[in-house]
C-alpha positions, -999 to +999 in steps of 0.1 A: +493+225+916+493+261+921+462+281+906+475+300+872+475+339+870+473+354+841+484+390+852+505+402+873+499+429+894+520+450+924+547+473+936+581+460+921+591+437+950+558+419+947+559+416+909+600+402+911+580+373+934+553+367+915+574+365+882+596+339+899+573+319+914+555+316+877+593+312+863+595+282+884+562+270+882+563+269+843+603+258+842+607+284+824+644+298+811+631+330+805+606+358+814+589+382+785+568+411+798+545+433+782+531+464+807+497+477+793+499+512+802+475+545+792+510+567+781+543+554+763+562+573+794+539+555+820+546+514+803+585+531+802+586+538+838+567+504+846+597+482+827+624+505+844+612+491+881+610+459+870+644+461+859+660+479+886+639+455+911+650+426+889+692+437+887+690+445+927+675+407+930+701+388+911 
């Protein structure tokens, strides 16, 4: 069994992997995120790459 990370951590490609791989590790239907960020506009910007990455991957 794979080892279980409890952050993930990368450039938006690298997170998209890493938050399928624990999608389909866990058999999971669905994928919460919470980005823990100094400034409101800095946790904004993190979700927007994950969702652009994310739309470009589906």
């Amino acid at each position: 069994m794979k080892e279980k990370r409890k952050i993930v951590v990368g450039n938006p490609q690298k997170v998209i992997q890493q938050l399928y791989d624990l999608k389909t590790m866990y058999e999971a239907n669905e994928v919460m995120i919470v980005t823990i960020t100094h400034s409101y506009e800095d946790r904004l910007k993190s979700y927007e790459l994950i969702a652009n990455e994310w739309m470009n991957d589906c």
